[in-house]
ROSE-4610 file (N, C-alpha, C; in Angstrom, 1 decimal, always signed):
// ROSE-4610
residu = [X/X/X/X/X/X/X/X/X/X/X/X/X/X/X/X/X/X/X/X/X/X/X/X/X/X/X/X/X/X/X/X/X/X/X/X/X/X/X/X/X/X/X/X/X/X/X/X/X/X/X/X/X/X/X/X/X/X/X/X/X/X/X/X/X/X/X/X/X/X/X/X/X/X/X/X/X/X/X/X/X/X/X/X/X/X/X/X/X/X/X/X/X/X/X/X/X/X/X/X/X/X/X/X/X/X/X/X/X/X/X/X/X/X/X/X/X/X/X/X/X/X/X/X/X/X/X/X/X/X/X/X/X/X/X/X/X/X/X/X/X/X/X/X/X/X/X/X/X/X/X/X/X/X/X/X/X/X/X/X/X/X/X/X/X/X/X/X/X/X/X/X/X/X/X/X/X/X/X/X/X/X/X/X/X/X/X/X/X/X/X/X/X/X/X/X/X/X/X/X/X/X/X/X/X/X/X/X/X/X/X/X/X/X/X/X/X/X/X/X/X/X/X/X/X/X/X/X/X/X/X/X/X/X/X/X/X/X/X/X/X/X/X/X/X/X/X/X/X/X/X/X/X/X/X/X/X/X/X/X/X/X/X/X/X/X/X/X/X/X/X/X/X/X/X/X/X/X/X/X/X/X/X/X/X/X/X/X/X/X/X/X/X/X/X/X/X/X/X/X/X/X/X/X/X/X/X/X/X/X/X/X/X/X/X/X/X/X/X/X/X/X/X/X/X/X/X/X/X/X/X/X/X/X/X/X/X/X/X/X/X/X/X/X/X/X/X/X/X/X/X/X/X/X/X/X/X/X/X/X/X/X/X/X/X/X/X/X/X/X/X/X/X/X/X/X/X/X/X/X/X/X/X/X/X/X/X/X/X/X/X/X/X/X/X/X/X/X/X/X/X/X/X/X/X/X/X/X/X/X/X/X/X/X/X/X/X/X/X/X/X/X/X/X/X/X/X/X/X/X/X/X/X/X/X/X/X/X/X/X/X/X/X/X/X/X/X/X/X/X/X/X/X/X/X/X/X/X/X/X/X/X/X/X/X/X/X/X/X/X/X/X/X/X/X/X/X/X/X/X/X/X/X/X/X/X/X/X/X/X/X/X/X/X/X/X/X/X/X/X/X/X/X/X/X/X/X/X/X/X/X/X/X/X/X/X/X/X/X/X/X/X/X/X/X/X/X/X/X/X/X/X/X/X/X/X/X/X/X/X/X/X/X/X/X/X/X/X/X/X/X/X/X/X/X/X/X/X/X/X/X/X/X/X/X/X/X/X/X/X/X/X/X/X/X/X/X/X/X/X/X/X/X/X/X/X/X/X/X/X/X/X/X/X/X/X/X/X/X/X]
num = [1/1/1/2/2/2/3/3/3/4/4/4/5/5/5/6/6/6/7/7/7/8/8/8/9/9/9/10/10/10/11/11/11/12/12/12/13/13/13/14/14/14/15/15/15/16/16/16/17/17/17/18/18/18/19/19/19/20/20/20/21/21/21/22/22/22/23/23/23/24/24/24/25/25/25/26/26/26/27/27/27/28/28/28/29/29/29/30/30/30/31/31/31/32/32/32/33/33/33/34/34/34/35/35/35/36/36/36/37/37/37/38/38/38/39/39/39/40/40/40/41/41/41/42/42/42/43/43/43/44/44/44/45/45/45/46/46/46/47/47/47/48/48/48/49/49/49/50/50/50/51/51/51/52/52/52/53/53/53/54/54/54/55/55/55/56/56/56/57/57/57/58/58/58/59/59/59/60/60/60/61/61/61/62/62/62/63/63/63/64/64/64/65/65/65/66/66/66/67/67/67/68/68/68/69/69/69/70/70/70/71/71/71/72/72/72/73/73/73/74/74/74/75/75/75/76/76/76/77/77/77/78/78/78/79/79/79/80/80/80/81/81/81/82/82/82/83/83/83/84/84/84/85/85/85/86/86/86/87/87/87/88/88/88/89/89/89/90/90/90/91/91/91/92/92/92/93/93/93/94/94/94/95/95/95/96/96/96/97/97/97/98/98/98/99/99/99/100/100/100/101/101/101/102/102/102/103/103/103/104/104/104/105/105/105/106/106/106/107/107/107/108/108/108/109/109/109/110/110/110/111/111/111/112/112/112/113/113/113/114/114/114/115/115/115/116/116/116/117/117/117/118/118/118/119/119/119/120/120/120/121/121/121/122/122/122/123/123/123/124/124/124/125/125/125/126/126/126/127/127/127/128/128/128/129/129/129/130/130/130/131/131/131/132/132/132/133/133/133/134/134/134/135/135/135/136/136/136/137/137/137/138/138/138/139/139/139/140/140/140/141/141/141/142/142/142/143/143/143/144/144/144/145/145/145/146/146/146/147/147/147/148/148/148/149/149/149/150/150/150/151/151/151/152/152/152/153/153/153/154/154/154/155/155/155/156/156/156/157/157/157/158/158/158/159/159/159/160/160/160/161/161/161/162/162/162/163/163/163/164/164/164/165/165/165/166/166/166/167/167/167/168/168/168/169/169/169/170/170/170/171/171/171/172/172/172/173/173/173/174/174/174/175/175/175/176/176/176/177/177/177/178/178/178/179/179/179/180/180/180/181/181/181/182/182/182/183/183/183/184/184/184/185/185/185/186/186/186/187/187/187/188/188/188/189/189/189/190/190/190/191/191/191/192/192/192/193/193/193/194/194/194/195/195/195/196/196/196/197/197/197/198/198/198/199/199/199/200/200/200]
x = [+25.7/+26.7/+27.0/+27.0/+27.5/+28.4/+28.8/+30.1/+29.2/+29.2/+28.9/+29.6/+29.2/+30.6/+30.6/+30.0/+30.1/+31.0/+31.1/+32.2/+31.0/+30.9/+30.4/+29.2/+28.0/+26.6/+26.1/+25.4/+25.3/+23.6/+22.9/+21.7/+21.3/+20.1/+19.7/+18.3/+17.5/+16.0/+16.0/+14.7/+14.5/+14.5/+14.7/+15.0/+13.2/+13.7/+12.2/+11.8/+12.1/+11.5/+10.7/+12.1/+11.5/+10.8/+10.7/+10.5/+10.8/+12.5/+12.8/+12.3/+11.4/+11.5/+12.8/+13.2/+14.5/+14.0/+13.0/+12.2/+11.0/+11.0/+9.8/+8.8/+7.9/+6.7/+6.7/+7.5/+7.9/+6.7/+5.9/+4.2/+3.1/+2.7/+2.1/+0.6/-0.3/-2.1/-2.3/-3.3/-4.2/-4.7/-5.3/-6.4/-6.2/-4.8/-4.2/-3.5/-2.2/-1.6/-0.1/-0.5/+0.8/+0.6/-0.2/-0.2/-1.1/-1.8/-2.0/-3.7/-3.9/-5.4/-6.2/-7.5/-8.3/-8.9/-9.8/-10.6/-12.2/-12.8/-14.5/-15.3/-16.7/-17.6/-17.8/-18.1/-18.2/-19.4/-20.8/-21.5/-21.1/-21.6/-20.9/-22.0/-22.1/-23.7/-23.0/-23.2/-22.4/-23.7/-23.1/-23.8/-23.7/-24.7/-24.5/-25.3/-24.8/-25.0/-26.2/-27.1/-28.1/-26.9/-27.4/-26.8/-25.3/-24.9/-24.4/-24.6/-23.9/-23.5/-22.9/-23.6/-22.9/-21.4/-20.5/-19.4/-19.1/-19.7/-18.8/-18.4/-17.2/-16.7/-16.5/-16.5/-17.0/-15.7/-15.0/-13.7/-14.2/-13.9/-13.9/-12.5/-12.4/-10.9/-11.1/-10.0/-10.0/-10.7/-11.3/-12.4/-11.8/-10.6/-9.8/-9.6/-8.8/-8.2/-7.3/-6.9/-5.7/-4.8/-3.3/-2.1/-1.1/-0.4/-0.1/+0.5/+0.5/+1.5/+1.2/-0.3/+0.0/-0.2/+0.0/+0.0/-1.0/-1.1/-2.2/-3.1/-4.3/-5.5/-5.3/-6.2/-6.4/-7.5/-8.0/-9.1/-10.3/-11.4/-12.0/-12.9/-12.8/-13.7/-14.8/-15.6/-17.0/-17.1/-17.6/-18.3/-19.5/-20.1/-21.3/-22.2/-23.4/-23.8/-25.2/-25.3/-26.8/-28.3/-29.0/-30.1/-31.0/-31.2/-32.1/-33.0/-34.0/-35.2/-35.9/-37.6/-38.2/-38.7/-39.2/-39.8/-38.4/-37.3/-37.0/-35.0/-34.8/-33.5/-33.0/-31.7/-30.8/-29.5/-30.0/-28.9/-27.9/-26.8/-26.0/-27.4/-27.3/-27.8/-29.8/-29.9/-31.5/-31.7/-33.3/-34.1/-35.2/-35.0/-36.1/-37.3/-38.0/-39.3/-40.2/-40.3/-41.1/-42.3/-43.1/-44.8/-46.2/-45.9/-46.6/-48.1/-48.7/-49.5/-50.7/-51.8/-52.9/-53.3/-53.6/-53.8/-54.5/-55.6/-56.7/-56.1/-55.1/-55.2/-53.7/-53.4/-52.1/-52.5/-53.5/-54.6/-55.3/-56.2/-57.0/-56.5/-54.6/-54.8/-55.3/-54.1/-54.6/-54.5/-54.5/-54.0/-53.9/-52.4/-51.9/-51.4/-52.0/-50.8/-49.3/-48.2/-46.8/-46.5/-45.8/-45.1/-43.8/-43.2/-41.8/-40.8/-40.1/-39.5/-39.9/-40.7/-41.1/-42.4/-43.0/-44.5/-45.2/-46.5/-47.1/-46.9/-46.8/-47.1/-48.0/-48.8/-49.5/-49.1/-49.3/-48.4/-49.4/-49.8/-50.2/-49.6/-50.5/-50.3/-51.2/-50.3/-50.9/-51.5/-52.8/-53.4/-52.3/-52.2/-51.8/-50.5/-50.0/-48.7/-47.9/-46.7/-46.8/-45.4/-45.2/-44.0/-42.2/-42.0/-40.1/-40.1/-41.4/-41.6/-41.0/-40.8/-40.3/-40.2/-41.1/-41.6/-40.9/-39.9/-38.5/-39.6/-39.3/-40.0/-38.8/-38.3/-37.2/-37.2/-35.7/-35.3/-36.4/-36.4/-36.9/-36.1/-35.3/-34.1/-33.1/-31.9/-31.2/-30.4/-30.0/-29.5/-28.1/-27.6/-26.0/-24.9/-24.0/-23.2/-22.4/-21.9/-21.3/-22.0/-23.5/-24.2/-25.3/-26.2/-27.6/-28.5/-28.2/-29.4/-29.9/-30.4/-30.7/-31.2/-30.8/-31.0/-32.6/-33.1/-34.3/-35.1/-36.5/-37.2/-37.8/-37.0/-37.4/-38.3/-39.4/-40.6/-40.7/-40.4/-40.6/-41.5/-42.6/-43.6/-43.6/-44.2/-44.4/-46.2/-46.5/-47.8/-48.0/-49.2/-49.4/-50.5/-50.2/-51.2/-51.9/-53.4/-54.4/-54.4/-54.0/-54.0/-54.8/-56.0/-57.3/-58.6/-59.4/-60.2/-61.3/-63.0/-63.7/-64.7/-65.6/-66.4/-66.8/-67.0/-67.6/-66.5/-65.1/-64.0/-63.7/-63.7/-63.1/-64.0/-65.5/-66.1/-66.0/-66.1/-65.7/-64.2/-63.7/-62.0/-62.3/-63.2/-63.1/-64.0/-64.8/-65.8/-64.4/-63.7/-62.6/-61.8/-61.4/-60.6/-61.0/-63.0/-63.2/-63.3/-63.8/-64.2/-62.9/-61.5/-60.2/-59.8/-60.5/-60.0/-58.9/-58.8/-57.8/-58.1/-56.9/-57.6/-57.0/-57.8/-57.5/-57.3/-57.2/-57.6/-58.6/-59.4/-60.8/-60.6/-62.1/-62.4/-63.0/-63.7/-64.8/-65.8/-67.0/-67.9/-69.2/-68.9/-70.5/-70.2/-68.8/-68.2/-68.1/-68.1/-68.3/-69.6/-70.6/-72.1/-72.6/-72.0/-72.5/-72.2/-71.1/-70.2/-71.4/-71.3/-72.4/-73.8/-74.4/-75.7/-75.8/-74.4/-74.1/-74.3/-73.3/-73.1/-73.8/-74.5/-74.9/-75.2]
y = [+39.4/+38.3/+38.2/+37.0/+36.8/+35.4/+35.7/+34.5/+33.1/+32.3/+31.2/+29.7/+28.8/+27.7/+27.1/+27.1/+26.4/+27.6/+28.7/+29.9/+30.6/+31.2/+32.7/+32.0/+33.1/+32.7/+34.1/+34.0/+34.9/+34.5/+36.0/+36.0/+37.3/+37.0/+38.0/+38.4/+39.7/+39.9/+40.8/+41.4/+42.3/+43.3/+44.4/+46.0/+46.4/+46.8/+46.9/+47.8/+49.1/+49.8/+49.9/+49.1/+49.2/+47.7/+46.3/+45.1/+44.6/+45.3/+44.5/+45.0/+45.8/+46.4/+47.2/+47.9/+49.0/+50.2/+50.6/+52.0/+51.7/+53.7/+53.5/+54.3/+54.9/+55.9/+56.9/+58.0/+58.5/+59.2/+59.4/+60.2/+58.9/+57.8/+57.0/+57.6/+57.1/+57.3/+57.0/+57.9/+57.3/+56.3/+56.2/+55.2/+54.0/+53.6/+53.1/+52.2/+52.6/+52.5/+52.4/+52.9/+53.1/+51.9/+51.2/+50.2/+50.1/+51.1/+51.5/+50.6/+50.0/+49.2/+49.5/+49.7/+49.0/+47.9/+47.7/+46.8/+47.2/+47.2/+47.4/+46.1/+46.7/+45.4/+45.7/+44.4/+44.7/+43.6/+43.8/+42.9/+43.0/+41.2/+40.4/+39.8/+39.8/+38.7/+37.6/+36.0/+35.2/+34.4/+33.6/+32.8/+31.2/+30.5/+29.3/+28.5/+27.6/+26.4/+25.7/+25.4/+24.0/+22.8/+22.0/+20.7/+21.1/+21.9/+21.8/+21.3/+20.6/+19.8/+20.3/+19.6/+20.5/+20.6/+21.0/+21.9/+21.8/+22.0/+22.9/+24.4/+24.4/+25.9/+26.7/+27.5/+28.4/+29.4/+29.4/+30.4/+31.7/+33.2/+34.4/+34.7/+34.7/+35.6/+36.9/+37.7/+39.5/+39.2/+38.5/+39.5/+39.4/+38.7/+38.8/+39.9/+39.8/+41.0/+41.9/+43.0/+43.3/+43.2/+43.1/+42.7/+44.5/+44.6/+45.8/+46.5/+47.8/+48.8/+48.3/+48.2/+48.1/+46.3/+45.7/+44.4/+43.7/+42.7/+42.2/+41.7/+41.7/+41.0/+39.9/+38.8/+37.6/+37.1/+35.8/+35.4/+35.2/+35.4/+34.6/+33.4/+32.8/+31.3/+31.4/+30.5/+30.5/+29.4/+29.0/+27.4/+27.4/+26.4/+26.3/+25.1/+26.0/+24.8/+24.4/+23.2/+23.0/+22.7/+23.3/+22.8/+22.4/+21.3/+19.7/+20.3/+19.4/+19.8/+19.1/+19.6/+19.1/+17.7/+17.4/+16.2/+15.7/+15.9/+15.6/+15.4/+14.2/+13.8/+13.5/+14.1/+13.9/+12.7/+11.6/+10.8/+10.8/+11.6/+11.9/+12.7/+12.4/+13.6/+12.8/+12.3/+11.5/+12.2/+12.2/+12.2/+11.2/+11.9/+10.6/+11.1/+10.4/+11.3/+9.5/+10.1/+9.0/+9.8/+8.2/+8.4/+7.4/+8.0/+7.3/+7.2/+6.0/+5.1/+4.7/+5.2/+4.5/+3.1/+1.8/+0.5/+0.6/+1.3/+1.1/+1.5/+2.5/+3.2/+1.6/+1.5/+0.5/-0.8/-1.4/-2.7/-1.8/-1.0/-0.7/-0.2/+0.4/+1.5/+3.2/+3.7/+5.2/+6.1/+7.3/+7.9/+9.7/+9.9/+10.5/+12.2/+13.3/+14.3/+14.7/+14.4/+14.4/+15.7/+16.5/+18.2/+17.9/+18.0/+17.4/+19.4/+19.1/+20.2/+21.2/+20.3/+20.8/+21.4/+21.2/+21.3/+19.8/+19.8/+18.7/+17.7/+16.7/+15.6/+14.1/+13.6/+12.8/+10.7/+10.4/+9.0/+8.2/+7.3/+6.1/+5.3/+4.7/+3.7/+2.3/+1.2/+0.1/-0.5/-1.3/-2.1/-3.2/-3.2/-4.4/-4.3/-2.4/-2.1/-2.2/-2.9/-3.2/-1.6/-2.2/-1.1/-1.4/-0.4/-1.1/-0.5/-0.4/-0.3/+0.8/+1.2/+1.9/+2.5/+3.9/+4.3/+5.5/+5.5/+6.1/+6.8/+8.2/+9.0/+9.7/+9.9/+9.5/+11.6/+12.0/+13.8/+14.2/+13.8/+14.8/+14.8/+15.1/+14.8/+16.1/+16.1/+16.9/+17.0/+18.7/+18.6/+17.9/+17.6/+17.7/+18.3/+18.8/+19.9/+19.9/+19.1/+18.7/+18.5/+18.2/+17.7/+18.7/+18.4/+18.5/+17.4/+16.5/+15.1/+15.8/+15.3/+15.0/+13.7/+13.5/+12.3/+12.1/+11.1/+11.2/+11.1/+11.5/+11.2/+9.6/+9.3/+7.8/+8.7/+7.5/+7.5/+6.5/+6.2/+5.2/+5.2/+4.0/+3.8/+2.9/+3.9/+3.4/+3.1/+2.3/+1.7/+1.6/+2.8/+3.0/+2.1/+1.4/+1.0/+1.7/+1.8/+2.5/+2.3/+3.0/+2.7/+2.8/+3.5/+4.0/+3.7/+2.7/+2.4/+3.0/+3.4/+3.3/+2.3/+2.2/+1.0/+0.4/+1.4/+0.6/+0.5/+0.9/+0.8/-0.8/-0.7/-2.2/-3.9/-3.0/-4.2/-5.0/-3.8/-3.8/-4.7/-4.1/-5.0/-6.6/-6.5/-7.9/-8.9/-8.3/-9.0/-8.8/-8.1/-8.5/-9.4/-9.7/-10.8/-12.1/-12.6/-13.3/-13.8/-13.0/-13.4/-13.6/-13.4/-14.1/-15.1/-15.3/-16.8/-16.7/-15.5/-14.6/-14.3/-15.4/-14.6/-13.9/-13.1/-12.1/-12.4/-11.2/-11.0/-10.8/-11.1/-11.3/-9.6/-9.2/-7.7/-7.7/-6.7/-7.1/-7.6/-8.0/-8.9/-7.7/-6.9/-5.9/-6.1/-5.6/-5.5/-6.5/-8.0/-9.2/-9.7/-9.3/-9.6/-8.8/-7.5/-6.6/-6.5/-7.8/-8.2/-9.4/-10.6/-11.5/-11.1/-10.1/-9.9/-9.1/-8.4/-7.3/-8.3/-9.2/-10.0/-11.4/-11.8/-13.0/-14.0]
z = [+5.7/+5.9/+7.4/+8.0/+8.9/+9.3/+10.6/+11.0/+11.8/+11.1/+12.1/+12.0/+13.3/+13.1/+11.9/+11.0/+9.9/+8.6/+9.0/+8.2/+8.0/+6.8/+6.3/+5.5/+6.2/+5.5/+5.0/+4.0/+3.3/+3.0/+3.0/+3.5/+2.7/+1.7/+0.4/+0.7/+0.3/+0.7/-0.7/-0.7/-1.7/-0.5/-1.0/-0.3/+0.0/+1.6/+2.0/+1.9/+0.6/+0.1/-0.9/-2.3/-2.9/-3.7/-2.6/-2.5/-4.0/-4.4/-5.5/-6.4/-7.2/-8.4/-8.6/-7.8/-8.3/-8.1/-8.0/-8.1/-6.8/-6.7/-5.4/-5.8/-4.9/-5.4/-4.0/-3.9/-2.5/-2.1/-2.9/-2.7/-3.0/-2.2/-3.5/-3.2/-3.7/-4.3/-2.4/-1.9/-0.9/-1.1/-2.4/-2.5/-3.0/-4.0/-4.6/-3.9/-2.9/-2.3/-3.3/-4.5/-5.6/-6.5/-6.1/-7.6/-8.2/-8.3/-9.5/-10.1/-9.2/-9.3/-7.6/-7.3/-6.7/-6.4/-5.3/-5.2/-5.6/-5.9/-6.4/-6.5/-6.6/-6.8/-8.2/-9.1/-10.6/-10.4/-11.3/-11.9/-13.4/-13.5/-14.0/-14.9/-16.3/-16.6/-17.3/-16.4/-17.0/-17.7/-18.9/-19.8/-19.5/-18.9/-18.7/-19.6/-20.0/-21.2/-21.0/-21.3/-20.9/-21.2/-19.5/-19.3/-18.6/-17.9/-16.9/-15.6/-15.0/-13.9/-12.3/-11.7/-10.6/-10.3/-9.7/-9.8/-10.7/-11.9/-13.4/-12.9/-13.0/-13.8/-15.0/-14.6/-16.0/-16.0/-17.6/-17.4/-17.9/-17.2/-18.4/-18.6/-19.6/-19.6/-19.6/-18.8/-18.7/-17.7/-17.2/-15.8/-14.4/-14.5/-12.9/-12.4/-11.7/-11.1/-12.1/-12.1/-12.8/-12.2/-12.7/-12.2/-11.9/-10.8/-10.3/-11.0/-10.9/-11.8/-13.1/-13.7/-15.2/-15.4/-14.9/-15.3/-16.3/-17.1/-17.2/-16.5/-16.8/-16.2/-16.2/-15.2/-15.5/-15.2/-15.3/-15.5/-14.3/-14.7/-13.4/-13.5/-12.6/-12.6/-11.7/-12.3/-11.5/-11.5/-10.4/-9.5/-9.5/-10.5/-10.2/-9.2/-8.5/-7.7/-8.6/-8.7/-9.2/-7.8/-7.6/-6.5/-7.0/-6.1/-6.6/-6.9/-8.0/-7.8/-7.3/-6.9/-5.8/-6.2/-7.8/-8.1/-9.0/-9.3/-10.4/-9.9/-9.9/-9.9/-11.5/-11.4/-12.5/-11.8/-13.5/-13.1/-14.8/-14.9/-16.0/-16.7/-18.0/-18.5/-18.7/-18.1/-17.8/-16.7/-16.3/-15.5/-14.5/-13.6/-12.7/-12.2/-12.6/-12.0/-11.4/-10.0/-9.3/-9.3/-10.4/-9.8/-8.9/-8.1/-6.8/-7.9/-7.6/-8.9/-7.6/-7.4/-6.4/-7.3/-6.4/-6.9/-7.7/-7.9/-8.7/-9.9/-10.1/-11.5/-12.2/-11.3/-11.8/-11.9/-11.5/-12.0/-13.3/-13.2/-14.5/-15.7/-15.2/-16.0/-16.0/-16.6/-16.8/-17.8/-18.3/-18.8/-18.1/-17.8/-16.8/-17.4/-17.0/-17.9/-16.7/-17.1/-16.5/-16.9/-15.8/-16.0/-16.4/-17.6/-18.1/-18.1/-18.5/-19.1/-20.0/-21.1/-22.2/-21.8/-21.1/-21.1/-20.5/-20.1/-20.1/-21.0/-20.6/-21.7/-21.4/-22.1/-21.5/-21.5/-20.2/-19.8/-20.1/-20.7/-20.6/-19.6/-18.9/-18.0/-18.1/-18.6/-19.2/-17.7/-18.0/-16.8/-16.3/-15.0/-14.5/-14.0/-14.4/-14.1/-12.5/-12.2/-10.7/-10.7/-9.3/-8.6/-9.5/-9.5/-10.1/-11.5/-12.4/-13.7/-14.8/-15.1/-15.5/-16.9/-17.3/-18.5/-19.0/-19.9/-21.0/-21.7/-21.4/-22.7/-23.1/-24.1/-25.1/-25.2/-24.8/-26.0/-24.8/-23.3/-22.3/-21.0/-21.5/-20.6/-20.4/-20.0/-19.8/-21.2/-22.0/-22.8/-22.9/-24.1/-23.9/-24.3/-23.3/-23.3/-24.8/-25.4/-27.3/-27.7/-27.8/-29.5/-29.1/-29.6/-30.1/-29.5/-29.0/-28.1/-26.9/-26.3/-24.7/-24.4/-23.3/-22.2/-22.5/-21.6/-21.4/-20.1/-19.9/-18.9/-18.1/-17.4/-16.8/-15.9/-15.8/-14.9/-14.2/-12.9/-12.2/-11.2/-11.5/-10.9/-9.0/-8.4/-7.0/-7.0/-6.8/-6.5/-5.0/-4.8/-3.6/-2.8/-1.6/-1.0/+0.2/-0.3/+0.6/+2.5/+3.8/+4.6/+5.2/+5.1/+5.7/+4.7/+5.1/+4.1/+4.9/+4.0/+4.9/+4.6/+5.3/+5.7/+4.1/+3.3/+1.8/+1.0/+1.2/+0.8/+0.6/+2.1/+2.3/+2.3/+2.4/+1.6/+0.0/-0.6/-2.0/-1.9/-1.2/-1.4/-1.2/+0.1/+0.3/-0.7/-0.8/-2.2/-3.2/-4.2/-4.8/-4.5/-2.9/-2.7/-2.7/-2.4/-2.4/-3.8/-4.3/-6.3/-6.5/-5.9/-6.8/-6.1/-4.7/-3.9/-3.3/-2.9/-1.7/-0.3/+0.3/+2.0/+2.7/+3.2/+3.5/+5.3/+6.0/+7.7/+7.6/+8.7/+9.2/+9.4/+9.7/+9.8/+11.1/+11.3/+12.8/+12.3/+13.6/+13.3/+12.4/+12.8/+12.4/+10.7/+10.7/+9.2/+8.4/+9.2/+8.3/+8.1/+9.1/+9.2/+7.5/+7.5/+6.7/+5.1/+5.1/+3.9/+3.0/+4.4/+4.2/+3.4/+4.5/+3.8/+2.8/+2.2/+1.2/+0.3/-0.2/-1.2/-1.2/+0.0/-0.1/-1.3]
């Protein structure tokens, strides 16, 4: 208690002995420091779900800390981080798998084996398929955390154009572009001389 211009203030703490319990421990534990728990490292084997998401947490009950002098335990939580994978983006419980498609196979057509979850599985690729496309293989997806479904595997097609042709590469192309009435850039002279008397 003390005197100040406003009259008598009065000012309360817990006892800095015995910090408010009522009782002390006049010998406490070295190791303890009197309450009666440690700190340790404990492994832990936690169980995580197919189709978890990145920052999900996960509750255990009992595995916290224990509470002092006897207390109960409480819980601990885990943060989960998910790391990307290298070919395979999750969008909700679907998948993305980009497949870079060389022209030739996406004009003719293919038939492709794809690394899914499950195992291999094999893609048909219809002739004439362009870039943007996009092929749903259905229950190859990410499970889901309440039922029994999963998402599925989208495949989206990139159609690659060739940047380095070599010399019979690019005759061939240009005999293709003339038989469809396509014009193209001129090439060099040796290379157009050699087109001429190729196909004359």
């Amino acid at each position: 208690m003390r005197q100040s211009l406003l009259g008598q203030m009065l000012t309360s703490s817990p006892c800095t002995v015995c910090t408010g319990r009522g009782w002390s421990i006049p010998e406490p534990c070295t190791e303890c420091a009197g309450e009666g728990r440690v700190v340790a490292p404990v492994v832990l084997t936690v169980q995580v779900r197919a189709g978890v998401d990145n920052n999900t947490t996960l509750r255990l009950p009992g595995q916290g800390a224990v509470g002092p002098w006897g207390g109960p335990t409480g819980d601990l939580y885990v943060g989960l981080r998910v790391h990307p994978h290298k070919t395979l983006e999750r969008r909700g419980y679907d998948l993305v798998y980009r497949l870079d498609l060389p022209v030739t196979q996406a004009a003719l057509g293919a038939e492709l084996d794809l690394e899914t979850l499950d195992g291999v599985q094999e893609l048909r690729i219809p002739a004439g398929t362009c870039t943007g496309e996009v092929f749903r293989l259905r229950g190859r997806g990410v499970p889901h955390l309440e039922t029994r479904r999963r998402g599925d595997l989208l495949v989206e097609i990139v159609v690659e154009t060739p940047r380095s042709l070599s010399e019979e590469e690019e005759l061939i192309l240009r005999k293709f572009a003339d038989a469809r009435g396509e014009q193209v850039a001129p090439g060099d002279d040796g290379l157009i001389a050699k087109f001429r008397a190729t196909f004359r």
